[in-house]
C-alpha positions as a printed Julia matrix, in Angstrom:
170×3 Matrix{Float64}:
 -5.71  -104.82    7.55
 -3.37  -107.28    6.84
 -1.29  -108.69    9.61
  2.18  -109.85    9.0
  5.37  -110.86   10.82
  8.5   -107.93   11.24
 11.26  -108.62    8.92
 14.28  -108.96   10.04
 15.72  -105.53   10.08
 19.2   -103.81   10.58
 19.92  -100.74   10.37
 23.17   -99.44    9.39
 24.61   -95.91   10.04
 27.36   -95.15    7.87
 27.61   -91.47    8.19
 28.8    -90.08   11.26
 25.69   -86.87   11.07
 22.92   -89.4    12.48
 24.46   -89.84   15.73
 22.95   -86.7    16.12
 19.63   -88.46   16.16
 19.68   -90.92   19.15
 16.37   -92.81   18.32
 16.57   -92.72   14.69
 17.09   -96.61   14.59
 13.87   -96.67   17.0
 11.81   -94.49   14.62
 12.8    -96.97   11.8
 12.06  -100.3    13.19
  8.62   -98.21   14.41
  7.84   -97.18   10.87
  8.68  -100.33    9.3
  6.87  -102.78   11.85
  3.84  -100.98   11.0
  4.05  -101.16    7.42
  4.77  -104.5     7.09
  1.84  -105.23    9.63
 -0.4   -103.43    6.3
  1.33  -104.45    3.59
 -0.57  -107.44    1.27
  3.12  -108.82    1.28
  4.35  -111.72    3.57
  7.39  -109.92    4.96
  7.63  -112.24    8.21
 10.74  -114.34    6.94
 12.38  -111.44    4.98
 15.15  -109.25    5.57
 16.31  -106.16    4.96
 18.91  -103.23    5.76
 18.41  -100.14    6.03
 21.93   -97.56    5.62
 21.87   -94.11    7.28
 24.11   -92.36    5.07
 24.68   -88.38    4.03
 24.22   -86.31    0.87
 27.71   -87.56   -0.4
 26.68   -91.33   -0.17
 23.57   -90.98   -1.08
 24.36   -88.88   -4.07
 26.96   -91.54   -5.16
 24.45   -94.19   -5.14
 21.77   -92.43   -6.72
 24.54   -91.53   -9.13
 25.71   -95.27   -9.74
 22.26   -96.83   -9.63
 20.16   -94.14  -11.21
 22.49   -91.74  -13.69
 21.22   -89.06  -11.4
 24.04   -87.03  -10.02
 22.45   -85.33   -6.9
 21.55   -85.99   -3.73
 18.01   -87.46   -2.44
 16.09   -88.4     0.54
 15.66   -92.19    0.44
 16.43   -95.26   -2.18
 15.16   -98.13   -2.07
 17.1   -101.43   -3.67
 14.38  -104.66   -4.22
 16.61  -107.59   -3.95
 16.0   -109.95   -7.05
 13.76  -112.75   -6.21
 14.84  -116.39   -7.18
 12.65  -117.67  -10.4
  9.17  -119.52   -8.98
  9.89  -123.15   -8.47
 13.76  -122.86   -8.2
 15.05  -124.64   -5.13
 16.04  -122.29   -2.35
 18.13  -123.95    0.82
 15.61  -123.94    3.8
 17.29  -121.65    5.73
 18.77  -119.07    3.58
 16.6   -115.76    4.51
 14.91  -114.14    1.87
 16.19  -110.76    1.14
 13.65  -107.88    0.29
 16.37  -105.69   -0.42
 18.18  -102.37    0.96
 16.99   -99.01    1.55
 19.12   -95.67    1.92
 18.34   -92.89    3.67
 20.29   -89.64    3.68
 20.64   -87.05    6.66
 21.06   -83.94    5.47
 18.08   -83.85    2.65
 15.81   -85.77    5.62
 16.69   -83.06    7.8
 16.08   -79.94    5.33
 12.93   -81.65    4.09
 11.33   -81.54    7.74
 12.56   -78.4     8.43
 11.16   -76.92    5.12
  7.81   -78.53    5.6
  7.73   -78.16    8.93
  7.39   -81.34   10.59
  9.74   -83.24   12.99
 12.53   -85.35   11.85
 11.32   -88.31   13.3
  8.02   -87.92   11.23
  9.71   -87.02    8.5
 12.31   -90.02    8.86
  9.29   -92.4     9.56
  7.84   -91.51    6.4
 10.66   -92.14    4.14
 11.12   -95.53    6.09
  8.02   -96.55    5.27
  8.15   -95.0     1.31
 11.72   -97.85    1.21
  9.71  -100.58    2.21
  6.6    -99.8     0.04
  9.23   -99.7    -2.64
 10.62  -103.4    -1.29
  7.3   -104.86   -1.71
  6.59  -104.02   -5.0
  4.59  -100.78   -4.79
  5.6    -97.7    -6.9
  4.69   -93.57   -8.17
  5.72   -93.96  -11.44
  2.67   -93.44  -13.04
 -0.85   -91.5   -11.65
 -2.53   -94.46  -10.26
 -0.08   -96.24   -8.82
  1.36   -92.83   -6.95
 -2.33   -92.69   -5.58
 -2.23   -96.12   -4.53
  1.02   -95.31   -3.07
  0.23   -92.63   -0.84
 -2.94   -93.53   -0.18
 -1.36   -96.34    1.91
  2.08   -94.21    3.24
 -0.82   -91.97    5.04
 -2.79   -94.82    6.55
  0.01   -96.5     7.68
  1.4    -92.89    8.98
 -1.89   -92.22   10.86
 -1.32   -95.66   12.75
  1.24   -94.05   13.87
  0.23   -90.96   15.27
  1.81   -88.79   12.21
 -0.13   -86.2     9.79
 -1.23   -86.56    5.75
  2.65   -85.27    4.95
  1.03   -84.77    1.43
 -1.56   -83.02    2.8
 -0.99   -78.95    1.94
  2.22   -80.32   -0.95
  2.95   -81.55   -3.72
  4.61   -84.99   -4.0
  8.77   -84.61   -2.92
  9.54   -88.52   -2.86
């Protein structure tokens, strides 16, 4: 296992639903310092935000970014990566990129599968960042790859195989 420095992470809620959820900023920095602690990525001197939005946000976006006009569970946004060998200022942070996360498809998804919200919201934390570091599901092997590492990371913390008795919904 790989050991690697927490990003710098904020979390912003944008949609009035997640004060509902009290410790959802806990569950995220949770779910995110352990994937970055198993990620083959050096994440320590990286930032990123992560926006708690709803359906309505969230479908814009996806909308905008993706010429998909519904609603989601999570996006992820890699931030482009200066060219190797250009000259970066030594204390500008480097910016993995954004991730979205909407309340009202997190919150049917657990509640259709069964599972808390906080697992459920820990998993899609850690499906952003897997996204920020360069993993992907678009094709068979790399949606293996994928998941095979969202349910190790998820059993560090305590939280079931959420692929185990489903089909892929990320």
């Amino acid at each position: 296992m790989t050991m690697n420095a927490l990003p710098a992470t904020e979390v912003l809620i944008v949609a009035d639903c997640w004060n509902a959820e009290a410790d959802a900023e806990a569950v995220i920095f949770r779910a995110i310092e352990a994937a970055a602690a198993m990620v083959d990525a050096d994440t320590g001197d990286a930032e990123l935000a992560i926006m708690l939005t709803d359906d309505s946000g969230i479908r814009t976006l996806n909308q905008n970014w993706r010429g998909i006009d519904k609603a989601t569970n999570v996006l992820s946004f890699p931030a482009l990566q200066p060219p190797e060998g250009a000259h970066e200022p030594d204390d500008a942070p480097r910016m993995l990129g954004d991730i979205a996360i909407a309340y009202e498809t997190t919150r049917r998804e657990a509640a259709e599968e069964e599972k808390s919200f906080s697992n459920h919201l820990s998993h899609l934390a850690i499906h952003g960042f897997l996204h920020l570091v360069g993993y992907d599901h678009e094709k068979d092997g790399e949606a293996e790859a994928m998941e095979a590492l969202e349910r190790e990371i998820l059993a560090q913390l305590g939280i079931a195989d959420p692929y185990a008795d489903q089909d892929r919904v990320i």
